[in-house]
N, C-alpha and C positions, 0 to 999 in steps of 0.2 A: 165680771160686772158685780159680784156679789153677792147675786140670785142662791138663794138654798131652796133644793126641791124636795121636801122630805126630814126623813129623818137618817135613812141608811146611807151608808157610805158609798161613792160609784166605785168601781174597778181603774187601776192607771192608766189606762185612755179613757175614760167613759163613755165606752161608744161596745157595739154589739160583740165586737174584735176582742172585748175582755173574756168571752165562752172562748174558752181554749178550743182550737180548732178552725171557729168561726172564719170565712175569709169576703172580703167583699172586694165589687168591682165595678167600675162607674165606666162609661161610654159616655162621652155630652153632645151634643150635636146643635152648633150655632150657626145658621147660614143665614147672613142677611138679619133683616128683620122679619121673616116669613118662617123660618125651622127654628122653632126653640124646643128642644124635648130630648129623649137620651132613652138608654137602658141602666138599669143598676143590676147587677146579679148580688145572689148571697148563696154563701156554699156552709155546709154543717162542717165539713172536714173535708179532706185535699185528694180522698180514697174514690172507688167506683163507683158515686152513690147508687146507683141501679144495683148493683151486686150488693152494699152495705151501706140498706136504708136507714131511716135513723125514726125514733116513733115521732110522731107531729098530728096537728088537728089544725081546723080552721073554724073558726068564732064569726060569725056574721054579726052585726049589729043592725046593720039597714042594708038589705043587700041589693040595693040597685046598683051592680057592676055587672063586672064580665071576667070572675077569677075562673079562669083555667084549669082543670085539674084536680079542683075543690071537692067533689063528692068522691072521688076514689081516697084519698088522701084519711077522708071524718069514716069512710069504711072500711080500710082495713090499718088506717091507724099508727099508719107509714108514710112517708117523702121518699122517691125515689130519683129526685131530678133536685138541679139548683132551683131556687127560686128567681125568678126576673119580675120585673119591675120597669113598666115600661107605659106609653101611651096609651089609651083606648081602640082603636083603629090598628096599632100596630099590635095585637096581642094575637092573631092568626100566627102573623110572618114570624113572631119571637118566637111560636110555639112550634113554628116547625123548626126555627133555628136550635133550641133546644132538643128535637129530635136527632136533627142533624149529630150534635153533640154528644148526644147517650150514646145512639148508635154507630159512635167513629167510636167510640170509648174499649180497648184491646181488654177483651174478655166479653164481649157483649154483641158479637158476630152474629148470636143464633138468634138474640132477640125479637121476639115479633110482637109485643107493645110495649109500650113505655109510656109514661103519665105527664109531661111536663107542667110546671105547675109557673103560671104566668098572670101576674094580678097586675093592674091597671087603675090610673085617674085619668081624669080627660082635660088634657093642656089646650084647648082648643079656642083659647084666646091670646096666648100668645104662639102659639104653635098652626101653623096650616095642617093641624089635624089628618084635612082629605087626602093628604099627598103622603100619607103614609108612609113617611120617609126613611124610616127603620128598616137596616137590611140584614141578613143573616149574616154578614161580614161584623156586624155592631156588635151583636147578640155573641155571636161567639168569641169578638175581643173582651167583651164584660167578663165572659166568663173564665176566661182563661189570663187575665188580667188580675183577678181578685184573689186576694192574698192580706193577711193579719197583718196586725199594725194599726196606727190611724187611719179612719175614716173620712174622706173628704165632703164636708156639709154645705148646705144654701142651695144656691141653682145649679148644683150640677147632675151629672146621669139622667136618672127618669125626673130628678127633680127639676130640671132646667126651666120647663114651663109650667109650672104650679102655682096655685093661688092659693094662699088662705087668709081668710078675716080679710081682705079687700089688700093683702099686703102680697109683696113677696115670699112664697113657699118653697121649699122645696125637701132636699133628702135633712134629717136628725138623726140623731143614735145617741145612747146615753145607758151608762149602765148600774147594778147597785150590786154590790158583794154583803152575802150575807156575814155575822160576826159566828165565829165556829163555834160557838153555843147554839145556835140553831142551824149550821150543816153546813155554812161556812161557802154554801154555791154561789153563784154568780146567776146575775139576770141581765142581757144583754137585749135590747131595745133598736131599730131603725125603721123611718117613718116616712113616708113618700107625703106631707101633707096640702093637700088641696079642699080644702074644705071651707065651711064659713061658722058664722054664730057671733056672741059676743066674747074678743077675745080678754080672757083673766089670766094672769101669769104670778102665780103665786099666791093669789087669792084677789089679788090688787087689779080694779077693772080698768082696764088699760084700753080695750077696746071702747069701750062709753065713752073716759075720758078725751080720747083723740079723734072721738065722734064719727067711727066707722064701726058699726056692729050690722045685727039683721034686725029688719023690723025700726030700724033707722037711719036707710036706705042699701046699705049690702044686704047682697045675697047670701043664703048660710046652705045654695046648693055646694053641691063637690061631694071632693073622694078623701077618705085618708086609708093606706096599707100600713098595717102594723106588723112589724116580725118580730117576733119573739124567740130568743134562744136563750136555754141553760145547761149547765153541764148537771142539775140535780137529775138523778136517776125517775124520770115518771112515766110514765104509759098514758094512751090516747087519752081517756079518759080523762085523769090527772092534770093534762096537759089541757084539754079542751079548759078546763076551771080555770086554768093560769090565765090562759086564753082573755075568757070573761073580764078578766079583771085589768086587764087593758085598755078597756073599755070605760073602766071608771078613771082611770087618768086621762083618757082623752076626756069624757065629761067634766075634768077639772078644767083642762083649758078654755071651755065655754062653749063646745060644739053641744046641737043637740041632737044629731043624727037624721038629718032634716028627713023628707019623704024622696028628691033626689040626690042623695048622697049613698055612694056606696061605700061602705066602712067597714072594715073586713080585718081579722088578726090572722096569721098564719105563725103557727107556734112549735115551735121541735123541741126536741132535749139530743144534745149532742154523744150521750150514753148510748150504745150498741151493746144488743146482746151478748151473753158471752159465750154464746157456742159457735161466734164464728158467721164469716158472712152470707150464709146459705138459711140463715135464723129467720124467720121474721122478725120483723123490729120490734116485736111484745112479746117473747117468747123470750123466759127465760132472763127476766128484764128485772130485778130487786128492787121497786118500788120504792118510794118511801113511803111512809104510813098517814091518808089522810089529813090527822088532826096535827103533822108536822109540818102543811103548806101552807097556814098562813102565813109566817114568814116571807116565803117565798112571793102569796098574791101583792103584799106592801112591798117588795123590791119590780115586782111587772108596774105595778098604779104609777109609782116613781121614777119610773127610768122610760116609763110613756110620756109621763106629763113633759118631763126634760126635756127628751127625744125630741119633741114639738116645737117648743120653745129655742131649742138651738137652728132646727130648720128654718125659722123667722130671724132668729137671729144673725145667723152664719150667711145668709141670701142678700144678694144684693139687686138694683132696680134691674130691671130689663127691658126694652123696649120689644115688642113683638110685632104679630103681625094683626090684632085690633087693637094694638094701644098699647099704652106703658105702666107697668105694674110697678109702683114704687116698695122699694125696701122699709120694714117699719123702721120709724125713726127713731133712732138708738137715744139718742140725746132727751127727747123728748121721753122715752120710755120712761128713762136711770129717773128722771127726773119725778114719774107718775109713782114709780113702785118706792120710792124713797118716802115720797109722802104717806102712802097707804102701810112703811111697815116692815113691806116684803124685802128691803134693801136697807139692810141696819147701819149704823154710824161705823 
């Protein structure tokens, strides 16, 4: 379409799958007009993560949700499970389906916990939410499904039932490679988004103009998960910063993190220790040096912002089970962002 997000360059897919390693995997689940909703998995790499955890944190912004697994993860500063990415209602059933998974995992027989880390929006307008239709047969094809390459975007996996800005939501990924004068990493971005506010797409108010925003008549409740992965070397810490600034690319779309909205970053670096996978995932870890992550915060902001913007994009209408969520209108958009700028001759 023309859209430029930024200033850094994406990776050859622009999408999460540029961190080497990375792999993802979508589950959709359309039955009828009654089940719209799915699971999406994201895996750091392809190895035992319980055995060769990888360092990660989790960034709350407004935390009205129900992310799983979140306080062990910000304490010791480690991911030991894939992430999933699934309904509200359904994040019990996923979390034992990811149990399931660790503990089938050969090397991991003697295990007596394990952390599954399973974050959620609530598709419960097009989705029959109560019928928690998500089964551990879902859950663990997502996961063993998911593999590098392009990423498929709009309504599908966990996105299937999502709302955002009064339009069709659902999964985005987008990514930005830094220039090897500043460490040359990769920031990889995907986004479950269901949320509201006034949506601006490049700066250009696109929501105003098509006269669907909050506070003039949509609602700015919902959810947005952000994942974050890079292959830069950082520790929790480090990470939790990258985190934060996630945050400010979703603030560029026009969200304001309403008071129901649960908005939440889960952030890894795909770097392992190098003593081997009995390490903890901070131990042993060669850091890069604070005042070298700006860089890195302007490739998270922009490959957030994108992330988003392709989930609206990439989605198309749905009809569910209170009603039909329309796709935004492409035509109409090219048409607002041209005027305003964002979309040059």
């Amino acid at each position: 379409m023309g859209i430029v997000v930024g200033i850094l360059p994406p990776g050859p897919l622009n999408a999460i799958t540029d961190v080497a390693g990375v792999r993802v995997g979508h589950v959709t689940l359309a039955r009828g007009d009654s089940i719209n909703t799915g699971v999406t998995a994201v895996l750091p790499h392809e190895g035992n993560l319980f055995r060769e955890k990888v360092p990660a944190a989790v960034v709350v912004g407004n935390g009205f949700g129900k992310l799983a697994g979140s306080t062990q993860v910000n304490e010791l500063g480690e991911l030991e499970s894939p992430i999933i990415l699934t309904c509200t209602l359904c994040v019990p059933r996923a979390a034992d389906a990811v149990l399931t998974y660790l503990l089938g995992l050969p090397g991991n027989e003697d295990v007596r916990s394990a952390n599954p880390v399973v974050a959620e929006t609530n598709d419960g307008f097009l989705n029959d939410i109560r019928a928690r239709p998500i089964a551990e047969a879902d859950v663990l094809e997502a996961i063993r499904a998911a593999a590098p390459g392009p990423v498929a975007e709009g309504a599908v996996g966990a996105g299937r039932g999502t709302v955002a800005f009064g339009w069709k939501g659902g999964i985005g990924t987008a990514s930005r490679r830094l220039p090897v004068r500043f460490g040359g990493w990769t920031v990889g971005v995907l986004v479950q988004s269901n949320y509201g506010g006034v949506l601006a797409i490049a700066g250009a108010p696109v929501g105003r103009e098509l006269g669907r925003y909050y506070l003039g008549g949509e609602t700015d409740d919902g959810s947005i998960i952000i994942v974050v992965a890079t292959d830069a070397p950082l520790d929790h810490r480090q990470l939790e910063r990258l985190g934060r600034r996630a945050l400010a690319g979703l603030a560029r779309t026009g969200s304001s993190m309403s008071s129901n909205s649960g908005d939440y970053v889960i952030v890894f670096s795909t770097v392992r220790p190098s003593d081997g996978p009995t390490a903890s995932a901070s131990e042993s870890l060669r850091v890069r040096p604070d005042n070298a992550l700006s860089p890195l915060f302007q490739a998270a902001i922009e490959a957030t912002e994108e992330a988003i913007y392709n989930s609206l994009l990439r989605a198309e209408t749905v009809r569910g089970y209170r009603g039909t969520v329309p796709a935004l209108p492409v035509d109409s958009t090219v048409t607002i962002l041209k005027r305003y700028g964002a979309i040059r001759p």
